[in-house]
C-alpha angles and dihedrals in degrees: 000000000000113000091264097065096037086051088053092053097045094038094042110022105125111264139158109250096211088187090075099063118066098145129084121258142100098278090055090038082052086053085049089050100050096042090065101054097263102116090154088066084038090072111022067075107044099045105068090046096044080054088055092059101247098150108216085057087053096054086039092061084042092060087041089061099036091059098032091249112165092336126054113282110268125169102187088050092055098045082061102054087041093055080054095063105035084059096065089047107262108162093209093052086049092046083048096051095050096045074053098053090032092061097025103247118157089353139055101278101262113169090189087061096037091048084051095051096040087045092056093055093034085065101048082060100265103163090201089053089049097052090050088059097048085054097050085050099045098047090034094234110175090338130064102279109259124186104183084050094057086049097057086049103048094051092057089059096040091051087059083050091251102167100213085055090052096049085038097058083042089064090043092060100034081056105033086237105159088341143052105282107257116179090187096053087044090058091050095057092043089056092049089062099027084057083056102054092263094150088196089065097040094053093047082050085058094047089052102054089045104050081035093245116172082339149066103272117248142163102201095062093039091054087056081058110046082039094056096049090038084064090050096068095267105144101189085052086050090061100037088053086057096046084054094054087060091070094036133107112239080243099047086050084055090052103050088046091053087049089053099040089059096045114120120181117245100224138355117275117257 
């Protein structure tokens, strides 16, 4: 999977933002729920309230189904949930139809109806949304590619701390794509997302600090970093981590485990 591709999933796959519910009810008692684990209570409910037409129930049974969260996964049950809800005008069911169209679940892969459903939530502010469009128009996926365009759109969403925007204008600087090529600001934004858990920035990171790019090169740090996103799941971070050790002391390996070991995210991904 290319990075653009990666970015659209992490940025776009269908997932409850508990930050969003604070009052009581049964939809926020649904989020606690699921939070929690309990996706069966989640929608028990969700459910009545999605068939009364209230729309964020509506895009929230659309995620459960998307993801097979307390109900059997089902893609064509949660595009139409989802249609529900984009319909009133929710900008995550509308974020959620166009990642759908985007990758093909649940519909015939079609990037012009993904771009106008991403385009209606982008514009009601949705930073997931946003960064989907930056990527169509970076890597030119059913649109001319456009890389002033992506950058508009990824700083929208970086602005809202959305992780992927912020990797994703790292890359933009580290290449001069849309941009003078900065390796310093592309270090900055790196580190935004990096700070966040985003293993794409943390192993560019590592690649940075160990070519020397836009820093003082250095093994140590960019073994935290491989080593982080090697933990994530990132499996070119995981070898290059290995390749490093090789020119490592077995001191210098102790202390790049000890740093990421005590590494703690500063905030939660969006």
């Amino acid at each position: 999977m290319n990075r653009v591709l990666k970015a659209t999933v992490a940025a776009l796959a269908p997932a409850i933002s508990f930050a969003d519910f604070a009052a009581a009810g049964p939809l926020e008692d649904g989020v606690s729920a699921a939070k929690n684990g309990d996706y069966a209570t989640a929608m028990r409910l969700w459910r009545p309230l999605a068939e009364r037409g209230e729309a964020r129930a509506q895009s929230l049974v659309g995620d459960a189904f998307a993801l097979g969260q307390g109900v059997p996964q089902d893609y064509a049950a949660a595009m139409n949930w989802y249609r529900m809800a984009a319909d009133r005008g929710d900008a995550g069911a509308q974020s959620a139809l166009g990642f759908m169209y985007d990758t093909g679940r649940g519909v015939p892969q079609d990037y012009a109806t993904a771009m106008s459903w991403y385009r209606m939530a982008a514009d009601q502010g949705d930073a997931g949304a946003q960064t989907a469009l930056g990527l169509m128009y970076d890597s030119g996926r059913g649109i001319p590619r456009d890389y002033a365009a992506a950058m508009t759109w990824y700083r929208k969403a970086a602005d809202q701390h959305n992780a992927s925007a912020q990797s994703s204008l790292g890359f933009m600087y580290a290449l001069g794509h849309g941009v003078r090529q900065d390796p310093a600001a592309a270090m900055a934004w790196y580190r935004k997302a990096a700070d966040q858990g985003d293993t794409s920035a943390q192993t560019a990171l590592g690649f940075m600090y160990y070519d020397g790019q836009g820093v003082l090169r250095d093994n140590v740090v960019a073994h935290m970093w491989f080593n982080l996103a090697a933990a994530g799941g990132n499996l070119v971070a995981a070898r290059k981590r290995d390749a490093v050790e090789e020119k490592m002391t077995l001191v210098q390996i102790a202390e790049a485990q000890r740093l990421a070991r005590e590494w703690r995210p500063t905030s939660t991904p969006r």
